[in-house]
Structure formats: structure tokens, C-alpha cells
KEDORO-785641 format. One record per residue: z, y, x of N, C-alpha, C, O in turn. Coordinates in pm, whole numbers, plus 50000, padded with zeros to 5 digits. Each point is the difference from the previous one (the first is absolute). Layout:
# KEDORO-785641
ZYXZYXZYXZYX ...
***
This chain:
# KEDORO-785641
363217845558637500214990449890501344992850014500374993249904 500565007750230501014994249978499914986249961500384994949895 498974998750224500114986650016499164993849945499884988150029 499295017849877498884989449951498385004750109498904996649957 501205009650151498624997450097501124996050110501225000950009 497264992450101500814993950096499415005750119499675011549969 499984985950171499265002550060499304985050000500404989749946 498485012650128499074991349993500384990450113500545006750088 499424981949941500444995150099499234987450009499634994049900 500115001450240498814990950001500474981449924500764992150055 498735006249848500034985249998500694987650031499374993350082 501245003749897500204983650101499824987249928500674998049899 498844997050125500024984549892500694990750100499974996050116 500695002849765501894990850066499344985049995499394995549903 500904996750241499814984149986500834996549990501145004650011 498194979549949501714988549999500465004949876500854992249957 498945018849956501074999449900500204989249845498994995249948 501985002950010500094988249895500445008049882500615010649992 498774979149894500765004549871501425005049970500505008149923 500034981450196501675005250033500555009050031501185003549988 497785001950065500625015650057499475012849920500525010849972 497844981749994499745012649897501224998149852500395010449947 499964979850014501114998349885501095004950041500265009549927 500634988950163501015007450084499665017149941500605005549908 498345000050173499905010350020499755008949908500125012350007 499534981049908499755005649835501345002949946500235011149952 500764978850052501005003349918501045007550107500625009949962 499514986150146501235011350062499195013150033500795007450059 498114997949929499615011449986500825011249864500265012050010 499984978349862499885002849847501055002149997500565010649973 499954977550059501394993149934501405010350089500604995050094 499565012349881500995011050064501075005549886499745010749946 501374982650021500585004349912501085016050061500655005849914 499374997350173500895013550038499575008849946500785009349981 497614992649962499735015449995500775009249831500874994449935 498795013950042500575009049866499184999349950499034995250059 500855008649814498934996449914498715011850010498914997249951 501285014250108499125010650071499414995550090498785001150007 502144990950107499664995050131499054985749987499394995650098 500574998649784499264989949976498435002449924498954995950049 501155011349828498645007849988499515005250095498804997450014 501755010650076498935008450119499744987750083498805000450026 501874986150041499054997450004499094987049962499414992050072 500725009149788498474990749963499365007149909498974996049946 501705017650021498475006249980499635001049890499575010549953 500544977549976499484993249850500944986249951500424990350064 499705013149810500694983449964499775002349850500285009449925 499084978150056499274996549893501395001149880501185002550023 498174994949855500565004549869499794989949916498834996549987 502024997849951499704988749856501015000149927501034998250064 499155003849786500575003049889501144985449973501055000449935 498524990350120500304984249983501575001050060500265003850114 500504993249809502155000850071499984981349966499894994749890 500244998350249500074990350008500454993950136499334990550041 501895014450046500945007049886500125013150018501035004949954 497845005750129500185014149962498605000050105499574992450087 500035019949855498625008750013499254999050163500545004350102 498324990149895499585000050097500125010250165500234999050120 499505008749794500655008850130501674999850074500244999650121 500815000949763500984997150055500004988150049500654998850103 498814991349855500024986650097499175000550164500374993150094 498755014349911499875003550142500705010850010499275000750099 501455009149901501045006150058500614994250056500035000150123 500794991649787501474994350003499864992250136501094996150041 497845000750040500014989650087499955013450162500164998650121 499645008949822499575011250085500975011250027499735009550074 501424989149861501095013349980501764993549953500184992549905 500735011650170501164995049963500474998149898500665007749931 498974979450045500934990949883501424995750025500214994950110 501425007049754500784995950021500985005050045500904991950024 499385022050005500665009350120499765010949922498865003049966 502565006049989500095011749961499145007349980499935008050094 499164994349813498525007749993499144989750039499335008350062 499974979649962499484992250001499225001949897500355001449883 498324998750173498954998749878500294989649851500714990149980 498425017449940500654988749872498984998549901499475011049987 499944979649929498905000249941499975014749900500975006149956 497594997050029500285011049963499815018150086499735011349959 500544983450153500795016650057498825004250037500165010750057 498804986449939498805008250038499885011349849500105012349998 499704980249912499615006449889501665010749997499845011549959 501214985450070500895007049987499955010950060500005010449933 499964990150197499165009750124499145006650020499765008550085 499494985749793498715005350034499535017950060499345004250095 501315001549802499875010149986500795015850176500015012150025 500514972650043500615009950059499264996450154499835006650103 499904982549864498534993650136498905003550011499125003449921 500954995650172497885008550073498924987449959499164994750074 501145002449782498954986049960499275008849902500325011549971 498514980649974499075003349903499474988349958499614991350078 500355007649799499564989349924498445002249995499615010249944 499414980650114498444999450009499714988350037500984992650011 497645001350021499074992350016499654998950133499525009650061 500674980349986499604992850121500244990350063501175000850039 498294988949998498895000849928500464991749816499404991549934 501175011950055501124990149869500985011449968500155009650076 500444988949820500685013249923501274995250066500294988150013 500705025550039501065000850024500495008950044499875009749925 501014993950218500505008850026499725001750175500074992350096 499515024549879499595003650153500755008150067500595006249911 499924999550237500385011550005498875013350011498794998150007 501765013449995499385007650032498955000850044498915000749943 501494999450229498784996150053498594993349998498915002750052 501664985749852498844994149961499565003849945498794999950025 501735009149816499185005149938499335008950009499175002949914 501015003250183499055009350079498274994450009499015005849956 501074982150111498984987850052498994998349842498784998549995 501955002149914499124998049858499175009649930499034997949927 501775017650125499455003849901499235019950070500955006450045 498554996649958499625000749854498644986749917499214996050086 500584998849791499424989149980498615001249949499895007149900 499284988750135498185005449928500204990949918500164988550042 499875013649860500124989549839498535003049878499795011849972 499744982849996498954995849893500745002049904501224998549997 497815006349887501104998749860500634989749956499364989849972 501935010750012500504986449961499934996249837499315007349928 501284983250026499584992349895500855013649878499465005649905 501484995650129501395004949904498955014949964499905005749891 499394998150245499325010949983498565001349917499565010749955 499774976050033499055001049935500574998049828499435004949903 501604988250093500404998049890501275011349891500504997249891 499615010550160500775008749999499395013950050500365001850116 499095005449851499215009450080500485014349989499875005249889 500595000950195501465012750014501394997349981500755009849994 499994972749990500984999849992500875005250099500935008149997 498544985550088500065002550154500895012350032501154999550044 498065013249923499815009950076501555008249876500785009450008 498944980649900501345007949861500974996050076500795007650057 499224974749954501574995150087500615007350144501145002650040 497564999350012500295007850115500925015949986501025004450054 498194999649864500395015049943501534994149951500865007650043 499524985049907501674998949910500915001050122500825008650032 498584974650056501154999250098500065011350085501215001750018 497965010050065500255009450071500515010949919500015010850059 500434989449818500625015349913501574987749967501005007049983 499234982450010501404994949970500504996150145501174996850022 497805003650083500334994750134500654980249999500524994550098 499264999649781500574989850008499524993749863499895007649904 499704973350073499574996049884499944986950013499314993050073 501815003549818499534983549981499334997749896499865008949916 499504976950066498704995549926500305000549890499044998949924 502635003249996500325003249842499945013450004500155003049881 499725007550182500125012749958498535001250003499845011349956 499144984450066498985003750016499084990649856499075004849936 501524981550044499834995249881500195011249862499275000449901 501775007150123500085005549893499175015050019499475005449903 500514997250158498715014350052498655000149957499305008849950 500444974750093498704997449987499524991149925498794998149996 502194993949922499734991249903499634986750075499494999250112 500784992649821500064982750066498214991949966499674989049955 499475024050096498824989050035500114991350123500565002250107 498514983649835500044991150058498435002350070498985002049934 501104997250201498594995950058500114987550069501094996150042 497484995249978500344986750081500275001850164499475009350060 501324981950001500175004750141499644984750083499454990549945 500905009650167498834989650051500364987450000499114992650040 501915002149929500774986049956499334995649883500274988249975 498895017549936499634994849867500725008249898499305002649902 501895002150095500755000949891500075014049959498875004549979 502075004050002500015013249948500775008250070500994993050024 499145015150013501025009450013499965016749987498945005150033 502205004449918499835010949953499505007750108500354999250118 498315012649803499745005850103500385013050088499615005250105 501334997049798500635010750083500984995650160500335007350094 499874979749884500784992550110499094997850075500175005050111 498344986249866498864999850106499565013350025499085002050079 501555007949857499135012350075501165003650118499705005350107 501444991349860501235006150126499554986950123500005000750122 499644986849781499354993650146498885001850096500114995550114 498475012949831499785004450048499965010250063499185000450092 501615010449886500105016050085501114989950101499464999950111 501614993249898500424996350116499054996450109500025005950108 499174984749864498814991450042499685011950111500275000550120 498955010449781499325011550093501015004450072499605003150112 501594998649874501285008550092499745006749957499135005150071 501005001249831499915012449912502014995549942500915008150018 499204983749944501274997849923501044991350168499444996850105 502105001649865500274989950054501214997449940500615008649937 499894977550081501284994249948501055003350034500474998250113 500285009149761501175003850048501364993750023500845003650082 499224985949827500654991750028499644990849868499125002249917 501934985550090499864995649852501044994049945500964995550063 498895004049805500944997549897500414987349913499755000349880 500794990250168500104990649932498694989350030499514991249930 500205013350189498514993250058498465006650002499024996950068 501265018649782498645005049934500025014250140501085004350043 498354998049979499185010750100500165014249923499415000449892 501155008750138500035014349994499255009350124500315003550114 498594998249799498875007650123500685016250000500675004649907 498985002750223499715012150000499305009550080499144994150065 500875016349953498575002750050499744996950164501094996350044 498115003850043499684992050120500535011650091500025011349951 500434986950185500685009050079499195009850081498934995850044 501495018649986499185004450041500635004850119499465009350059 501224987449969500265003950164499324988250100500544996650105 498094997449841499674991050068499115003450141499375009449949 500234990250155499335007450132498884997549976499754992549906 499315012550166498104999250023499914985249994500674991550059 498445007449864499234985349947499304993750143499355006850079 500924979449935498914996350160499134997349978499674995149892 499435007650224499284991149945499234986149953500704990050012 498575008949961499784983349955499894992950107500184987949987 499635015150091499614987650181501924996250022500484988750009 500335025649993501435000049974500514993849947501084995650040 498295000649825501254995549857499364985050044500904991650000 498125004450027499544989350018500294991850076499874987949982 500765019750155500514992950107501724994249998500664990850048 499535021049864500884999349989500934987349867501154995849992 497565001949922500764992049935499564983450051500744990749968 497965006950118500494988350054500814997450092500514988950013 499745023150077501124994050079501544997649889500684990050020 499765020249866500844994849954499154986449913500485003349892 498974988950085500144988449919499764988150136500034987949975 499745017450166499914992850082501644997050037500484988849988 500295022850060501484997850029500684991649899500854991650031 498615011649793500914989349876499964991350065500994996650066 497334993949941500154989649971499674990650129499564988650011 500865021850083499684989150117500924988250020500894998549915 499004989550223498314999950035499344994149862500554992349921 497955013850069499064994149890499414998450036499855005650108 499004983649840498604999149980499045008949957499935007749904 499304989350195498875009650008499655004749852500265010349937 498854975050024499585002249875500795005449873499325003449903 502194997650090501175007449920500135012050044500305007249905 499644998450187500125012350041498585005349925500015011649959 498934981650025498435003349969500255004549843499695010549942 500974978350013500635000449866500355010849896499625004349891 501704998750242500825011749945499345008949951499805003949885 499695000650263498835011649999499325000849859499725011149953 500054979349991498435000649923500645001449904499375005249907 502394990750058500795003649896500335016949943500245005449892 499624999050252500125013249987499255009449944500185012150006 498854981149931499485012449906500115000849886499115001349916 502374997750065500075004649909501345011050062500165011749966 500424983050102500995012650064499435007750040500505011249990 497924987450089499655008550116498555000549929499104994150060 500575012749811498684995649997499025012750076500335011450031 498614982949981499385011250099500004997050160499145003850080 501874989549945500314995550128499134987350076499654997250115 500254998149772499564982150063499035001550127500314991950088 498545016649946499045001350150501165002350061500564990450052 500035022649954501265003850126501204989850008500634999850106 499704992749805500834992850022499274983950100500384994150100 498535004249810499494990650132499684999850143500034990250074 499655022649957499665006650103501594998950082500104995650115 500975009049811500965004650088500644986250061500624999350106 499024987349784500074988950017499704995250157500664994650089 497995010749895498834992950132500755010150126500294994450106 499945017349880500325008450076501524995150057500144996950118 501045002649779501374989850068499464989150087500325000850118 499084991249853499724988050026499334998250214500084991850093 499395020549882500025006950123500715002250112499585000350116 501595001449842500995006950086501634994449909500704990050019 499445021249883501314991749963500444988049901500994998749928 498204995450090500054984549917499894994250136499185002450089 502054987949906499344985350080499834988149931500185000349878 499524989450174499614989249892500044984050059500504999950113 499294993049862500034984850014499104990249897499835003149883 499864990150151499574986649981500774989649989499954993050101 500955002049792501184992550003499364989249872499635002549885 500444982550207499344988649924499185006449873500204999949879 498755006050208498545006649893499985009549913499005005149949 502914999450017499375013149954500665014750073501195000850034 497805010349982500425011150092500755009549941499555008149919 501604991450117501585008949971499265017750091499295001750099 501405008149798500205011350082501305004949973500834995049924 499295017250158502005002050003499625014650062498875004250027 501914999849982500265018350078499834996150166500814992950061 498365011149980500644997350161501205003850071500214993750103 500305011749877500935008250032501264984949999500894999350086 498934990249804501304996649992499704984650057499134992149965 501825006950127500174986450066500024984849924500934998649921 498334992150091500684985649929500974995050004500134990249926 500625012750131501124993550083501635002249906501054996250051 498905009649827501314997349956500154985849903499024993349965 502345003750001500244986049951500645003549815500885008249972 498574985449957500374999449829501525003849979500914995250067 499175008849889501575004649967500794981649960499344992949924 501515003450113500814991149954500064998449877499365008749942 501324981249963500184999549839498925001249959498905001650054 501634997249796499034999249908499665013949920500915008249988 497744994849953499805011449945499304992749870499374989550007 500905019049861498994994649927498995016349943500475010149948 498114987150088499795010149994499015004949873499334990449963 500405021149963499375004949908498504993949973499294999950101 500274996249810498404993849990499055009650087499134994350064 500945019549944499455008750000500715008450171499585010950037 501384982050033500525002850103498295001750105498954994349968 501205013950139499225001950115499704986250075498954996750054 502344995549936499994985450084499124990449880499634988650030 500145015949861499634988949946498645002849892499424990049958 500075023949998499075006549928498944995850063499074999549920 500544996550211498304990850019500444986650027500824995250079 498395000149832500444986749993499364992650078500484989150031 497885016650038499774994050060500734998750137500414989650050 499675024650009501274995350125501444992449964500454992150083 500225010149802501134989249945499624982949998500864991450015 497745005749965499794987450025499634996050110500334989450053 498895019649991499914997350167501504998450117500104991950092 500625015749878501144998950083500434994349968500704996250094 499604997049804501514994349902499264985949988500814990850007 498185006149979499454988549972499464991349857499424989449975 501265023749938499854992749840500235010149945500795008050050 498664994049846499235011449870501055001549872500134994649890 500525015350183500535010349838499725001949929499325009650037 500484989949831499845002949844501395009049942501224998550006 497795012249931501035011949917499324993949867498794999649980 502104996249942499884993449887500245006849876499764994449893 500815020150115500305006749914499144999549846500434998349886 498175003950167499375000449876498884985050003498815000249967 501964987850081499544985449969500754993549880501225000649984 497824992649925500954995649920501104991650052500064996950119 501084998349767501494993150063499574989450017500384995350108 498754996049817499664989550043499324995650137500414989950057 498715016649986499534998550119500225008150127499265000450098 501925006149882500865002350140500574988550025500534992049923 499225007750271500824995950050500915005750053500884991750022 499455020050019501245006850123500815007749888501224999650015 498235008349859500845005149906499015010649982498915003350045 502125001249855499545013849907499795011650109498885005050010 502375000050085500055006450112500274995050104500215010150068 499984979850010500364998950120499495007750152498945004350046 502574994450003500075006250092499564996750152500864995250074 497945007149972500474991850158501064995550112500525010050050 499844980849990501084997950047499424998350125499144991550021 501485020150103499984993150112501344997650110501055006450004 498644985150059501344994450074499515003250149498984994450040 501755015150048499845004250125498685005149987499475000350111 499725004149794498575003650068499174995649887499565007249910 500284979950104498834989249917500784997549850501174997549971 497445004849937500144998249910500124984949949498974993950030 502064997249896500094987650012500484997849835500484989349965 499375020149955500504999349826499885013849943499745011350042 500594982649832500235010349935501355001649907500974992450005 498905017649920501504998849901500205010249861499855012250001 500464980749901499605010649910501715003749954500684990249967 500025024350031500845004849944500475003749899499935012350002 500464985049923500565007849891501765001949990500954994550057 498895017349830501835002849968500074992249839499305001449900 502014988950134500184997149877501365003349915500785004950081 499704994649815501245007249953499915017750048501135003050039 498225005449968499955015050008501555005649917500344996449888 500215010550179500805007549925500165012050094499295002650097 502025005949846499995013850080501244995350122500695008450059 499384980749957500314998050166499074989950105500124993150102 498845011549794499264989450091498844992149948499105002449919 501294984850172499714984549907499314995650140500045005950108 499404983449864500004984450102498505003250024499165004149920 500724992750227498144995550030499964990050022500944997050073 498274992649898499674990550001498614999950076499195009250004 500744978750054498754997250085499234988050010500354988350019 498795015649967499044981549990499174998850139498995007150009 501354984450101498895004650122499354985550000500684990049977 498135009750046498764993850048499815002150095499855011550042 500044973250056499685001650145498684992849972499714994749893 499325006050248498744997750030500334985550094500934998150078 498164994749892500604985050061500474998250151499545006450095 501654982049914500295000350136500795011850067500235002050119 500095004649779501435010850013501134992249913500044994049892 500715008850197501754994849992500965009049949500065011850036 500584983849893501095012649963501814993850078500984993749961 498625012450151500635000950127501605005649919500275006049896 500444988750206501845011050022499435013150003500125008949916 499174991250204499505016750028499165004749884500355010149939 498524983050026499515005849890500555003849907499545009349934 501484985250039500925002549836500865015450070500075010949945 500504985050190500945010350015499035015349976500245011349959 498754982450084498785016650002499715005249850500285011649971 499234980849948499594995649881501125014449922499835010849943 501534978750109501405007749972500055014549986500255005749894 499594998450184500315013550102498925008249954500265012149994 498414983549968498685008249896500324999449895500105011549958 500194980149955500715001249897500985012249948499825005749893 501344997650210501015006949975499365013350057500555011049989 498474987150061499505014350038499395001349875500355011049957 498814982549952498725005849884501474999949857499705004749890 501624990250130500885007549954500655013650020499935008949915 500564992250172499945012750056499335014449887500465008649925 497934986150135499185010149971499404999949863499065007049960 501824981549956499784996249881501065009149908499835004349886 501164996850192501645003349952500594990049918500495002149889 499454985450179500754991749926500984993250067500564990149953 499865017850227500694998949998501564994649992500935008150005 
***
């Protein structure tokens, strides 16, 4: 599997340890800006996906913290989807829609699926859309509008959408289809790869995907790691017994764990407590690894993040998007970005930061503040 089994190795439950070090250890584990943008997918494996540019796409906002910003070829908002096509990624589910490598997608599929909705409602579309994209080898959702005519079926938000598009969403779903790249943001499916190796099996795919959601999001809580898991069926459906099992089974040998002021952290054994938060300031993605359980984000950090995106304006407090702000480690604000004046050399980011009480906006803080700033330019191209 190439790094996603481990050997089994006995246990240790670490004393004496503090929030300080499990917070430390969380972010200078993550926070590694040297790697390439290959070298950074392989390794986390997974990084979540959101449509929201505020001031650019969730995923590139955890990249960007993860891969050289600023420097000749320096990552730049954007370059995933630009890349896509020439990287060992795959656009799928896990446990949240986004982007996997290879390997992982190995871990998903093949998928035991129930009839889905598009399928009860649509009955042989399926198998027509399927039939188009493998004879054109390639199809976006207007060429298929016009193939198949612009029925509307309901999809699970309440609202409508065409079903020839929920049918390319579901044959992806099964891995029957996959994303070839996309266009202006819209998804061009084509048919699913077949130089793929012998399927594992389920005790395999199972083990294998908590240890990867154990490496994301370590150290975690018990009960979030419990979480994930239970999230996964929809990436992994069919899985949920073997995935608990493989749970109880890590937990054994390669999980170690703690008891830290009442609640019990697990982590990889393999990796020491002992490194220190990267210096400066980072501001990181709603949906970043350091900050997606909120219950460990309030536990370490001391005070409760809100993604406000879909709160009304009136009753936000932190903003529409804000960003977590942390300084050496600990999260101590937030900050919401935008570009104002846009033109084709550019234009201005502007920043609004919110600190959490009894934070100072220090010489050093500003100089840090500074220096993140001109980096989320950078990778803004503004330059």
C-alpha cells in the first residue's frame, strides 16, 4: 500500500502531556510549506473541496499553507484545478467531497451502492449517459443537455437539477465515470480508469482509510476520529463494521493515546510529541485539517470557531468567511480577506482580523500578520 499500513507496534500512553504540546504538535506536523504540490497531496491523502472563493477555493487555501508560495513556480490559487489533469489526484468523497490521490482511491472503491435517487427517478438514464461518455471518451453537462434534453429531477438540497448531470453524478459516485478535469469550475467526466490493480479487501480498505483520516487529523479525539468514521458511509458505504473494527484493532497497537484535561487524543504512534508550531502567523481555510473538528479546535485553542458562510449577515459575528488565525501554533483570531479594485494587474487585499480577548497586536504580531499577508498575495497574484 505504500505507506498507508504500518506495522503494529505496542501502545504507549504518553504522561504529563499538555494542550501545549498536543497544539504544538498538530500544527508543525501540517504546517510544512517546502513540499510540491504532488509532494503535498501524497501526504495528506485527502483535502476537502468548497466552491466558496473568499478569497479562493477551499482547497487551494489548504494547499497554499502546505506547498511553496511566492518563488518562481510557487503554488498559486487555482493550480490544483490547473494541474489537475497531470497529478495522481481524483476527485471523490471522503469523508467530504474533494480531492484524493490514487492510492486512496484505491481504499474506496470498488462501492456497494443501493439504488440511488437520480436512479429511481430516471430509470435507464444511467446506463444511456454511460453508453455516450465511453463512445466520445469525454462529456460536459451542456453536451449532454442537448443529447438528452433539459429534464429537471429533484436532487437532495430541495431544489432541481438536470438529470442527465445527476446521472454523470451518479456513475462517478459508483467509479464507473471520473473527473477529467474542469471548465470554468463545471466538471468534464470521462470514463473511469482501467489500469487500476486487484481490488482489497474490505478488512484492507478499512484499515487503511482510518489510518489515513487518523494521520489528517491528528492528534484527535477519540470521539472525532468515531465521527469521521461514521461519516464515511458515504465514501465507504458497506464498510462501516470493518471500519470500526479496524478502529478497535489500531487502537491496539498503532494508535497511542492520552487523556489530556478529560478528553482522550489519539495520533500515529510512530510520531513523537516533541516538535514546536512553526513561528508566524498562518491564516488557515474553515475546512483546513488544523481546524475542521471543532471540537478538538476548542479544546486546544480555548474558544469556538464559527464558519458563518451560510449564517445570516446580521447575526454573524467573525464574518461571512473568516479565516483562522494562528500565531506560533495557537489559534488567537480570525480574519476575513478580500480583493478590492480587481483588474488585469491585479488589485488590493484587504483584511479585517478579529482577535479573541487579551490578545495584543504586538510589533511582532503586525510584523507576522505582514509577512502572511504578502504570502496569501503571492498566491493570490496580486503581487
Amino acid at each position: 500500500m505504500g505507506g498507508l499500513f504500518y506495522a503494529v507496534v505496542v501502545t504507549s500512553i504518553a504522561s504529563g502531556l499538555t494542550l501545549a504540546q498536543l497544539r504544538d504538535h498538530a500544527a508543525a506536523r501540517t504546517l510544512q510549506t517546502g513540499a510540491t504540490l504532488q509532494g503535498a497531496m501524497d501526504r495528506l491523502g485527502f483535502v476537502q473541496a468548497d466552491p466558496i472563493r473568499a478569497p479562493a477555493r477551499a482547497q487551494d487555501l489548504i494547499l497554499m499553507q502546505r506547498v511553496r508560495v511566492g518563488e518562481p513556480g510557487g503554488y498559486r490559487a487555482g493550480e490544483l484545478e490547473r494541474r489537475y489533469s497531470e497529478l495522481d489526484v481524483e476527485e471523490d468523497m471522503l469523508p467530504n467531497y474533494g480531492f484524493v490521490t490514487h492510492q486512496v482511491h484505491r481504499l474506496l472503491h470498488p462501492r456497494t451502492l443501493s439504488e440511488l435517487k437520480i436512479e429511481q427517478d430516471a430509470p435507464g438514464l444511467g446506463e444511456q449517459v454511460l453508453d455516450y461518455v465511453r463512445a466520445r471518451g469525454e462529456a460536459h453537462p451542456r453536451q449532454l443537455e442537448a443529447e438528452f434534453g433539459k429534464t429537471r429531477v429533484g436532487n437532495y438540497w430541495g431544489g432541481s437539477s438536470n438529470a442527465a448531470t445527476r446521472s454523470l453524478e451518479a456513475l462517478h459516485r459508483r467509479g464507473q465515470l471520473r473527473v477529467l478535469r474542469r471548465e470554468k469550475g463545471v466538471k468534464v467526466y470521462g470514463p473511469a480508469r482501467i489500469d487500476l490493480p486487484e481490488p482489497l479487501s474490505h478488512q484492507e480498505r478499512a484499515l487503511g482509510i482510518v489510518q489515513l483520516l487518523a494521520r489528517l487529523y491528528a492528534p484527535l479525539p477519540r470521539q472525532s476520529l468515531g465521527y469521521l468514521i461514521s461519516l464515511c458511509g458515504y465514501g465507504a458505504p458497506g464498510l462501516q463494521t470493518e471500519l470500526r473494527l479496524a478502529l478497535k484493532e489500531l487502537e491496539d497497537g498503532w494508535l497511542a493515546s492520552a487523556t489530556v484535561e478529560g478528553l482522550t487524543y489519539l495520533w500515529p504512534e510512530d510520531e513523537g510529541l516533541d516538535q514546536m508550531a512553526p513561528p508566524g502567523i498562518r491564516l488557515l481555510a474553515p475546512f483546513d485539517p488544523l481546524v475542521w473538528d471543532r471540537r478538538r479546535f476548542g479544546h486546544l485553542h480555548g474558544w469556538a470557531y464559527r464558519f458563518e458562510a451560510y449564517t445570516k449577515p446580521e447575526k454573524r459575528t467573525m464574518g461571512y468567511y473568516a479565516l483562522p488565525l494562528l500565531h506560533a501554533g495557537k489559534a488567537v483570531g480570525w480574519a476575513n480577506l478580500s480583493v478590492t479594485r480587481p483588474s488585469l494587474n491585479g488589485g488590493e487585499l484587504t483584511s479585517d482580523v478579529g482577535l479573541i480577548p487579551g490578545v495584543r497586536r504586538t510589533a511582532t504580531f503586525e510584523r507576522a500578520l505582514k509577512t502572511e499577508l504578502e504570502r496569501y498575495r503571492a498566491f493570490l497574484g496580486l503581487a
